[in-house]
N, C-alpha and C positions, 0 to 999 in steps of 0.2 A: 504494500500500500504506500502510496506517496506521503510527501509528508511536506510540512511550508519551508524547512530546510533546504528540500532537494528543489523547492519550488524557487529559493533564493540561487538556487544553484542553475537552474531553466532561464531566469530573469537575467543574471549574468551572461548566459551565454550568447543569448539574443540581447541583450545592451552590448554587449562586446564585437556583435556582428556589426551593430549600427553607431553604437557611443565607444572604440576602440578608449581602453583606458591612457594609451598613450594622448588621443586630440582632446578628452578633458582638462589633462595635467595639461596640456597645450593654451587650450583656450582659456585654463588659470592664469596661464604666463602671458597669454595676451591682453584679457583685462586688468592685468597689475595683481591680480591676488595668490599672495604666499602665504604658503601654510606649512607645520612643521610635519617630518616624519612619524605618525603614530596610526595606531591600528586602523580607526575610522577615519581613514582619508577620504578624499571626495569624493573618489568612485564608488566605494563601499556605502558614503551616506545617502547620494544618491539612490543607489540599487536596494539598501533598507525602505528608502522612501518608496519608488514603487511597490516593493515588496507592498509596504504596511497598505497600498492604499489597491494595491490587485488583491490583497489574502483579507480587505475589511478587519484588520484588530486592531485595539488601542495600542497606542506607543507601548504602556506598561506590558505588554503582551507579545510585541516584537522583537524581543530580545530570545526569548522560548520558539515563537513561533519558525524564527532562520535560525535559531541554535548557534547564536553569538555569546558569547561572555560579556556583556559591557550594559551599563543600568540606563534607565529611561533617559536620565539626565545626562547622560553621555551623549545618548544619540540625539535629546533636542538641541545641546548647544553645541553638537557639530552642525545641527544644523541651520543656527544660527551664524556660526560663519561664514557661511556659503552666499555669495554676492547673487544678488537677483539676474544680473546681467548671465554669470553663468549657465543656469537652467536657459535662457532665451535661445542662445548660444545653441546649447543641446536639442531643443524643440528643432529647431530652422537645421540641423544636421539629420533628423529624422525623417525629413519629407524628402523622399524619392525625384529626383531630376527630370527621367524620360520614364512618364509612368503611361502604359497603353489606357485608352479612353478617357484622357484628359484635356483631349485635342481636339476642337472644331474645327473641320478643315486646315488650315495652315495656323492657327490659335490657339495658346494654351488658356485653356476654360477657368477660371478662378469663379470661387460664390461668397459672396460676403452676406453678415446677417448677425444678430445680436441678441443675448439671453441672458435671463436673470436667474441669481442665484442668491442664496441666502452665507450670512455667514456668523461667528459666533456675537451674541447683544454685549457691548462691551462700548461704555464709553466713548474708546479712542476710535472705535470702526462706525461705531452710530454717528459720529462726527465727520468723519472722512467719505462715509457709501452713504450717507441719510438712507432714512425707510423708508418703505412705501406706503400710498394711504389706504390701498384698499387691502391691506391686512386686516384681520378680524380682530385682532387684540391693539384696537387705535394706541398710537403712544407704546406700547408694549410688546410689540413686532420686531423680526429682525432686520439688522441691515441689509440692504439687499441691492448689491453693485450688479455692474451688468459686464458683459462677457463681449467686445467685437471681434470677430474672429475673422481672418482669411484664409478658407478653406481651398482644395486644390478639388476639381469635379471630378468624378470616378474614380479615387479610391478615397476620397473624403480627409486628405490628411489636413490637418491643422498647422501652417507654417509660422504666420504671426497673428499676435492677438494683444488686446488694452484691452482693462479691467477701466470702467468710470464710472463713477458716483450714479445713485438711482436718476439724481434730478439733469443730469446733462446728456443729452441726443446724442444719439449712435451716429450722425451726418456729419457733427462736429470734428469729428477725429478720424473720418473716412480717408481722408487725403493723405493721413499718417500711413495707410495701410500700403501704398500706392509702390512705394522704395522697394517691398519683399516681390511683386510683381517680374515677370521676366519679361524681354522686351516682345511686341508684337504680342500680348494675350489679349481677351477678351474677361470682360467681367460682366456678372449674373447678380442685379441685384432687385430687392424689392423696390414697392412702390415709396415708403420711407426714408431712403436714401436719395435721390434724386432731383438735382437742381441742376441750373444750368453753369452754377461756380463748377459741380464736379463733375460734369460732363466737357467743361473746357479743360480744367488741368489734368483728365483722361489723355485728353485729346493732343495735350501740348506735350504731352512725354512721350507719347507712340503708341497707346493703348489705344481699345475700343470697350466699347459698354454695352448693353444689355438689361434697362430696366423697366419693371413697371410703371405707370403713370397715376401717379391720382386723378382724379376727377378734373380738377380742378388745374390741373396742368395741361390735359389735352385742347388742341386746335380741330376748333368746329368751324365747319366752313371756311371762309375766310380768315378766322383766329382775330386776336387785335392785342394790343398794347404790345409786350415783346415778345408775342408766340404769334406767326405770320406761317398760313399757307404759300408755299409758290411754285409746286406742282403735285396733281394726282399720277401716282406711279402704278396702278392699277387697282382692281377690289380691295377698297378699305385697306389701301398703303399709301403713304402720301409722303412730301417730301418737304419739313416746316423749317422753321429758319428760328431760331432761339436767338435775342441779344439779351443784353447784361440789363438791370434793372437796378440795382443797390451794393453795395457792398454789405456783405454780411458780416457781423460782430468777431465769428471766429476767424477770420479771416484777415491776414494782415493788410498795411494798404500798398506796401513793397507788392505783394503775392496779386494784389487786386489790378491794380497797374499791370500786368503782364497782358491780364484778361478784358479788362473793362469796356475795348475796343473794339472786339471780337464780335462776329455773328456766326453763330455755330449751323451751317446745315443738316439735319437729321431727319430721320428716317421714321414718320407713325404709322403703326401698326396697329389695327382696330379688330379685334376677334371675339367672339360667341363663346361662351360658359353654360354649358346644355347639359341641364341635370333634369332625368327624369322626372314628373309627377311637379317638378317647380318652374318658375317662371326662367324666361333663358337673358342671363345678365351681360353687358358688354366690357370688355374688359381692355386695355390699349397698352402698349410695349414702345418704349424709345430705342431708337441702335443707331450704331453710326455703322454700320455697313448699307451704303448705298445702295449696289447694285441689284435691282431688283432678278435679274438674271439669276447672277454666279449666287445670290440669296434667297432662296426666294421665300415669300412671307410665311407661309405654313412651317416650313423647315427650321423658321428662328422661333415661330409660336414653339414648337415643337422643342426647344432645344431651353427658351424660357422654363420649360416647365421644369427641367433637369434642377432647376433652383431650390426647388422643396426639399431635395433629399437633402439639404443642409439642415431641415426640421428634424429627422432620421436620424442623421449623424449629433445633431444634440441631446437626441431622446437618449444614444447609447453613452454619451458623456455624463450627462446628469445626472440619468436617470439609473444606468444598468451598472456605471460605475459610481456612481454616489455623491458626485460634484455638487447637488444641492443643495448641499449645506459644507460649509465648509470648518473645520474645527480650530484653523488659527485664531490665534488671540491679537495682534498685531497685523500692521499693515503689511510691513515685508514677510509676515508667515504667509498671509495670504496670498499672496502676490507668487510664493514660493510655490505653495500648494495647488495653487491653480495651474500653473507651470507643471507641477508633477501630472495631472491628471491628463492633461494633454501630451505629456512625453508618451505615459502609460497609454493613453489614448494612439498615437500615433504607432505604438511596438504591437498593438493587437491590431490593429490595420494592417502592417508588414506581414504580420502572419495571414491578415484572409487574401492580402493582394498572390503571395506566394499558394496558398491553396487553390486561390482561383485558377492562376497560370496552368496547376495541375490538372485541375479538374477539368480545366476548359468553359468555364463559366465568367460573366463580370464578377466584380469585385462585391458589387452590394448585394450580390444574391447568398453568398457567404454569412452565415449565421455568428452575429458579434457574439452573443454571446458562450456561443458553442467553442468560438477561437480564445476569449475570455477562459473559461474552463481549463480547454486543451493547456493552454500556458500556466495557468496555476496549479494543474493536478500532477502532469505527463513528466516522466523521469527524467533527467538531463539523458541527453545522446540518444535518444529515443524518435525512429524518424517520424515525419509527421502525419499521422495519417486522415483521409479524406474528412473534411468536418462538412456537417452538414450546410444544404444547401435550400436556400428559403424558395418557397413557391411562387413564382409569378407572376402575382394576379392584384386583382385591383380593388383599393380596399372601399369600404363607404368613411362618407366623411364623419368623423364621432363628435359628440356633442363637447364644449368648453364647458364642462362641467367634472366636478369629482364627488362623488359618495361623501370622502373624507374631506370636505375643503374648507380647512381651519384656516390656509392664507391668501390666496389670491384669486378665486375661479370659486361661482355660486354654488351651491347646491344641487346635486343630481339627485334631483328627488321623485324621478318616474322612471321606467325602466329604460336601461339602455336600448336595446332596441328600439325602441318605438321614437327616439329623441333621434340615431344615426340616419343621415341623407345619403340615398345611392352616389354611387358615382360619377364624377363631372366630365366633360368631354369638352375641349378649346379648339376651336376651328374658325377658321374664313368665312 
């Protein structure tokens, strides 16, 4: 029978595929931090840390659990040493370079999007992430920062990510994201993210975009004020013309000056939301790929929707590994922690990406939590065998409601069933 020993010993060998102990001790020496010779060095506190946070037990417990000699208090203020910059370092080494089905035609696919998480009620963190107010315990709630993440599209890895306060917009710090990007991608974002500032400094570094439109952004007939029709490109595709309108707050006026000048041509897309048995809702898409030809409008509908699996790839962060709630007490614990669960996060990705290869299957049809298991139970040197592979079909949509919803989401208070809507279908 395995045991969470051999399972520190599985963790090691697969960090050491992808975190080689020599480029840590590396990337210590390039961020400036030096540390003395002794047992819990960085690689070790690391590898405890996923350990603790793939095997679920408390610090007091991981010392028995990997069959270490050394007390709770050994391994937190190792792991207080450890510079935040390091772990970042680590994340952005774990995401794969040429990963198959991340590639739209000649484009690597990035999805960005943003989630909330809770973390322990304390003073210094209620102060830093404020709470939210639709917790049920008003005033007595936890802190609850939020999560920006730049995801890579098919095999979902996590490259860079900013933790911000409840009360500041995931758009503000969009253009932060923009640096981890390679050149020539495309990016996949919601309807919340998108203005015409981040559509131009896409556009000014060599990128292309891919978002939803709110309502209230799209051009009807002729458009007016700074959203202008100037030609139909065929059925409910059009070709509008964006200028600049204001400077925005977070935005500097160096950075605003580059833009303010600018009239961006882009590309509307207008498509149908057809769900049985309900009324059929319109929905609209911005891109900057022109050519109606070499793109043509269904193909990018079609390629929009690839977007949602970043909701998927959250539900297995938060939810399957436990990132929603977070146990540091501190700002830099947090900041640490959350960084662990995305390492952790990206090393059970490497595993379904290499099963898929085998099997012959994509990547997301691969069962997280089944490659989750395999890696906590399965003996070191042991080869890897087939995990299972999810069915491929289409789910209905479930209600924003929970049985137990003591923080953020009403009451399910009628059967499931009768509350989930069939499935949606987007087309021209």
């Amino acid at each position: 029978m395995a045991t969470f020993s051999a399972a520190l010993r599985q963790v090691k060998e697969h960090l050491e595929q992808s975190l080689p102990q020599e480029f840590i001790c590396q990337s210590c020496a390039e961020i400036g931090y030096r540390w003395r010779k002794r047992f819990l060095d960085p690689a070790l506190t690391i590898q405890l840390l996923v350990l603790q946070l793939l095997a679920k037990v408390a610090l007091r417990g991981l010392r028995r659990a990997a069959n270490v000699s050394v007390t709770a208090q050994a391994i937190c203020a190792a792991r207080m040493r450890l510079p935040v910059e390091l772990f970042t370092r680590l994340v952005e080494r774990t995401v794969p370079e040429n990963l198959a089905g991340a590639v739209y035609r000649q484009f690597k696919t990035y999805i960005v999007d943003g989630m909330g998480f809770m973390t322990a009620d304390t003073p210094l963190l209620a102060g830093k992430f404020g709470k939210s107010r639709n917790q049920r315990g008003r005033g007595n709630g936890y802190p609850t920062p939020k999560l920006l993440a730049l995801m890579q599209a098919g095999g979902g890895f996590i490259g860079r990510s900013i933790i911000l306060p409840y009360a500041r917009q995931e758009f503000t710090c969009l253009s932060r994201l923009f640096k981890a990007m390679d050149p020539a991608s495309l990016l996949l974002g919601d309807r919340g993210l998108v203005s015409f500032t981040h559509m131009a400094l896409l556009m000014a570094q060599g990128f292309h975009g891919c978002f939803r439109l709110p309502r209230w952004q799209v051009v009807f007939n002729r458009g007016k004020g700074s959203r202008r029709l100037k030609k139909r490109l065929g059925k409910q595709d059009a070709l509008v013309t964006w200028s600049a309108s204001s400077r925005p707050k977070w935005l500097s006026k160096k950075r605003w000056a580059l833009i303010a000048d600018q009239t961006l041509a882009l590309r509307q897309i207008s498509f149908r939301v057809c769900r049985k048995g309900f009324r059929t809702h319109w929905a609209w898409i911005i891109v900057t790929l022109l050519d109606p030809k070499e793109f043509p409008a269904q193909e990018l509908i079609d390629l929009y929707s690839q977007r949602w699996q970043i909701e998927v790839h959250f539900r297995d962060l938060k939810r399957t590994l436990g990132m929603h709630m977070i146990s540091a007490r501190t700002i830099q614990g947090v900041q640490k922690e959350v960084l662990a669960f995305i390492l952790l996060y990206n090393l059970i990705r490497k595993v379904m990406v290499e099963a898929a290869r085998r099997q012959g299957v994509p990547p997301d049809r691969i069962s997280f939590v089944d490659a989750m298991l395999w890696l906590l139970y399965s003996a070191p040197g042991t080869p890897q065998p087939k995990l299972e592979v999810n069915r491929c079909r289409t789910r209905r949509t479930q209600p924003r409601r929970l049985k137990n919803a003591r923080h953020r989401f009403p009451q399910l208070n009628q059967p499931r069933s009768e509350l989930c809507k069939p499935p949606c279908v987007a087309k021209i």
